[in-house]
C-alpha positions in Angstrom: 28.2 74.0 -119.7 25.3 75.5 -118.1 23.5 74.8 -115.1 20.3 73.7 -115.0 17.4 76.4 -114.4 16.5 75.9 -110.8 20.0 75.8 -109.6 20.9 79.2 -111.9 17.7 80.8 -110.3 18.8 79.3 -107.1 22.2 80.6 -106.9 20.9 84.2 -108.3 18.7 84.5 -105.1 21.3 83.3 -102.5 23.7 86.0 -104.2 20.8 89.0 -104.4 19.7 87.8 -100.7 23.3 88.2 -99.2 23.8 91.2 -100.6 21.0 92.8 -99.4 21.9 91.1 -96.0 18.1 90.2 -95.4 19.7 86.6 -95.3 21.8 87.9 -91.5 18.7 89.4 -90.2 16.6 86.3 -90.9 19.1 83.6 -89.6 18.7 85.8 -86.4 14.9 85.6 -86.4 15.0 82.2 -87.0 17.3 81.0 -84.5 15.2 83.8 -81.7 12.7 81.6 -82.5 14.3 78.4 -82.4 15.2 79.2 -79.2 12.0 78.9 -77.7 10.9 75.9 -79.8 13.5 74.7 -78.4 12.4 75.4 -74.3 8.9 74.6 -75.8 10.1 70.8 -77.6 12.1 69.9 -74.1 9.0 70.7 -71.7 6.7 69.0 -73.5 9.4 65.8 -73.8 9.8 65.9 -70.6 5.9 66.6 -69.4 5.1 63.7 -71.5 7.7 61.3 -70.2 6.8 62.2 -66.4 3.1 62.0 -67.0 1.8 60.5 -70.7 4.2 57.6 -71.8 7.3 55.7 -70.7 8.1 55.5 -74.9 11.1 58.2 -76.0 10.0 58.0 -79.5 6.5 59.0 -78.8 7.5 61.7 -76.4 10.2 63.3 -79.0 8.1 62.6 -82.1 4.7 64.1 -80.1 7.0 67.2 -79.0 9.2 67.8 -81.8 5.4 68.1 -83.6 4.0 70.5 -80.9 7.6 72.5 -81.7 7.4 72.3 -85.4 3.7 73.7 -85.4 4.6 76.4 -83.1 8.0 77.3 -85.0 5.5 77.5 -88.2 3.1 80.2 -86.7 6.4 82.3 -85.5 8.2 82.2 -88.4 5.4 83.0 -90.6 4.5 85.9 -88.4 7.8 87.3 -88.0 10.9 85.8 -90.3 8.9 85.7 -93.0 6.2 88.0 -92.6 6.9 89.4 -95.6 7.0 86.3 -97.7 3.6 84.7 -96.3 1.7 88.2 -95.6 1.1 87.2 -92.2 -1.0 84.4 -93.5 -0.9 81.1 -92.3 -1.7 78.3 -95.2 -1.6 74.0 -95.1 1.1 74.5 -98.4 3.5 76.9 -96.1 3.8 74.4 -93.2 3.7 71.0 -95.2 6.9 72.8 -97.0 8.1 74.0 -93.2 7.5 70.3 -91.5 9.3 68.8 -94.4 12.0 70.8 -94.3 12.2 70.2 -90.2 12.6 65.8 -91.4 15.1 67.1 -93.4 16.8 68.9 -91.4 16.6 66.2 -88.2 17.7 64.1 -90.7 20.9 65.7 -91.7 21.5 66.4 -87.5 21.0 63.0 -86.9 23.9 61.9 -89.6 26.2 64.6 -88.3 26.1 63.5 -84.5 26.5 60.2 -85.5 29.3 60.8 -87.8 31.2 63.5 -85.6 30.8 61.4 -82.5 33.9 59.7 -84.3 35.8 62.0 -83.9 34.9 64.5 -81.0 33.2 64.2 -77.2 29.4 63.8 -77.6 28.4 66.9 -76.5 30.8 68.4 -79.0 29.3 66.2 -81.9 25.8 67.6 -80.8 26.6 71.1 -81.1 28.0 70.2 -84.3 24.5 68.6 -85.5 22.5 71.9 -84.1 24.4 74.0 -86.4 24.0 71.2 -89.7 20.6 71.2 -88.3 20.3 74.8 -88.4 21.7 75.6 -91.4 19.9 72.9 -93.5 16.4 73.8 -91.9 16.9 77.9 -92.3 18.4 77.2 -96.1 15.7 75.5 -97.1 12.9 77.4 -95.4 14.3 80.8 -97.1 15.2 79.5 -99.8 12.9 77.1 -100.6 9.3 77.3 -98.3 9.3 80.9 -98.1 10.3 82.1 -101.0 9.5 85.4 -102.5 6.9 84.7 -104.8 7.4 86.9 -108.1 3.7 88.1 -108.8 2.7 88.4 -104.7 2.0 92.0 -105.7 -0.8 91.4 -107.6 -2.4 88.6 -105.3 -5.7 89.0 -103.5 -5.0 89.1 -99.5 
């Protein structure tokens, strides 16, 4: 039995990628700049709590957005550079916002399941890696993917 197409092509690229260890130096990148969306999502949490709104939900919402955007403009500048040409388009960071739901999505179900088993804190650290993981998978793999004919594209 074959597999379908897009998991064939799929597979072929995560086994060309890891080979070529481009995959290692991105994860880096990606979790560099993850860092500071990271300092950048808490301030404006907290800026927003101390000064804009009593609400959590519109503080984390409001400043995982202002984190998202700026994670975009990074990564597109610097992880993957070569993939957007240092171009920033509306396709690129609908793709990148989605996979950021996705991946706080995944996170979320992680902490909640782990929790179950393991000290809070323990279960968080658990969700940042599934959190990691899912949002750098599918932004390489899936967002920022090398696009076969980029050669020949205008600029």
């Amino acid at each position: 039995m074959s597999l379908p197409l897009f998991v064939e092509n799929l597979r072929a690229r995560l086994i060309a990628a890891w080979r070529e260890r481009g995959v290692a130096l991105k994860a880096v990148s990606f979790g560099l700049v993850g860092l500071i969306n990271t300092a950048v999502d808490a301030t404006v949490f907290f800026v927003l709590l101390a000064y804009v709104t009593p609400s959590l939900a519109i503080a984390n919402v409001t400043a995982w957005f202002v984190a998202n955007c700026g994670s975009y403009v990074m990564n597109s500048f610097t992880t993957f550079s070569a993939e957007t040409g240092g171009r920033l388009r509306l396709k690129h960071y609908a793709g990148f916002a989605g996979s950021g739901v996705v991946a706080v999505t995944a996170s979320t179900i992680a902490v909640v399941i782990a929790a179950n088993f393991m000290p809070v804190w323990a279960a968080k650290a658990v969700a940042i890696l599934v959190s990691f993981a899912v949002n750098f998978s599918i932004t390489h793999f899936v967002v920022f993917r090398p696009r076969p004919n980029a050669a020949h594209e205008p600029r």
